[in-house]
C-alpha positions in Angstrom: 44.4 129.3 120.4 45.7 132.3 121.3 42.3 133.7 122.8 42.5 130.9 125.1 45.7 131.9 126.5 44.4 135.4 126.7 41.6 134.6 128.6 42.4 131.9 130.7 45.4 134.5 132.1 42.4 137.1 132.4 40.2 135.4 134.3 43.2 134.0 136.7 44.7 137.4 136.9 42.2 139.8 136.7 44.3 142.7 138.1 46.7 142.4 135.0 46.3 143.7 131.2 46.9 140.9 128.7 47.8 142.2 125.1 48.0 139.2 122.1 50.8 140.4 120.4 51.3 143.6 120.6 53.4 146.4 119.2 53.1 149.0 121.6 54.3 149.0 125.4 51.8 150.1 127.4 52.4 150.9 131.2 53.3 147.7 133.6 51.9 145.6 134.9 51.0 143.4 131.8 51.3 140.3 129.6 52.4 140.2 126.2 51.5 136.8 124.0 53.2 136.1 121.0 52.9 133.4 118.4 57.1 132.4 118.2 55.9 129.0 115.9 53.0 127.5 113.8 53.2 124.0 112.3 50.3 122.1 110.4 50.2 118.5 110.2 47.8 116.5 107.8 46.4 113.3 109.5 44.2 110.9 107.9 41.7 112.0 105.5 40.7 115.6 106.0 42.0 115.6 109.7 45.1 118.2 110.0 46.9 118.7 113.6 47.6 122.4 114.3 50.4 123.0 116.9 51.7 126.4 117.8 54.2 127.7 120.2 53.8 131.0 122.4 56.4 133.1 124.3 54.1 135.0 127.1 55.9 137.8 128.7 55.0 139.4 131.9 56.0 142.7 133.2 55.9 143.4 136.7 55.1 147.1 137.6 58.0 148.0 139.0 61.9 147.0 140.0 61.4 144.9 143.9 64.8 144.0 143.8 65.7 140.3 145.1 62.0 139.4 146.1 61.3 139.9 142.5 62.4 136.1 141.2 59.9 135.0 143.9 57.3 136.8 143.1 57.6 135.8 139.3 58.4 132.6 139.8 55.1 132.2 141.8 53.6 133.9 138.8 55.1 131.4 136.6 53.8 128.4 138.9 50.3 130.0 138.6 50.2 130.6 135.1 50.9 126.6 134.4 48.2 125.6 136.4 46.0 128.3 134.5 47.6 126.8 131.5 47.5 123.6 131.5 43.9 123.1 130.5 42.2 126.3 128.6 38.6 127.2 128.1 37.2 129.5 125.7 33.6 128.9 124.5 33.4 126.0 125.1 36.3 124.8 123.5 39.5 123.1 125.8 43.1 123.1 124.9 45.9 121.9 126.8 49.5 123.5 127.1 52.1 121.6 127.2 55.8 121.5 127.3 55.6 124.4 129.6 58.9 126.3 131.0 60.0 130.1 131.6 62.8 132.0 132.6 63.1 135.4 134.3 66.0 137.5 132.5 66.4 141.6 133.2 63.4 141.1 135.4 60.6 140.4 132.8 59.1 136.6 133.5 59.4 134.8 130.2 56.7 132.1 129.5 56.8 129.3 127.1 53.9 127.4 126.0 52.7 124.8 123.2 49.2 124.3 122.3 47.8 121.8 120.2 44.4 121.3 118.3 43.0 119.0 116.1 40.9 120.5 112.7 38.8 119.4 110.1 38.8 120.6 106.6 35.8 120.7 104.2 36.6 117.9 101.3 36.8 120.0 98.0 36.8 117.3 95.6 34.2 114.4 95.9 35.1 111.2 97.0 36.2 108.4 94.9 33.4 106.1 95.7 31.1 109.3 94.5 33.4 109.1 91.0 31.6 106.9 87.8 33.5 104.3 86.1 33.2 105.0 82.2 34.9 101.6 81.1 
């Protein structure tokens, strides 16, 4: 999921490094996505829910003073239209839950993605199973 975040962002702001969690600060401007939360949910049968939560953090390239909060809040409006509905080959995710917060002039993101997988059956089924009796 992540790479859908990563390149959704990229191909809305193509101006701007995007980094998937990463441990080194490189030069502004950039975004930095990190995995806060994962959580895996069985369904029925061999259908699991995955959900995850991201914290995206954008640095701006330098201090603008006050018409910084504008400018990242439009960046924050932006980024949950980008959001909202991912692509990445040929595979859509939507974000939800979406809200940020701008604190010591770094934009905060947060995000939650969902998708649905499918696990290969180990065992045969019952039905498969011969009754010895």
């Amino acid at each position: 999921m992540i790479k859908h975040i990563a390149y959704s962002l990229a191909k809305a702001f193509p101006e701007i490094n995007v980094y998937r969690e990463n441990i080194k600060k490189p030069e502004p401007p950039f975004f930095d996505i990190r995995r806060i939360k994962s959580e895996i949910y069985k369904k029925i049968g061999n259908c699991y829910e995955l959900y995850e939560k991201y914290e995206i953090k954008y640095f701006h390239s330098k201090d603008i003073g006050e018409t910084s909060r504008e400018l990242l809040s439009g960046v924050a409006l932006k980024m949950s239209e980008v959001l909202e509905i991912m692509e990445f080959n040929s595979e859509k995710l939507r974000g939800y839950d979406m809200n940020y917060r701008i604190e010591d002039g770094v934009l905060q993101f947060f995000l939650n993605a969902k998708k649905r997988l499918k696990k290969d059956e180990a065992y045969p089924l019952i039905k498969n199973l011969k009754n010895n009796i």
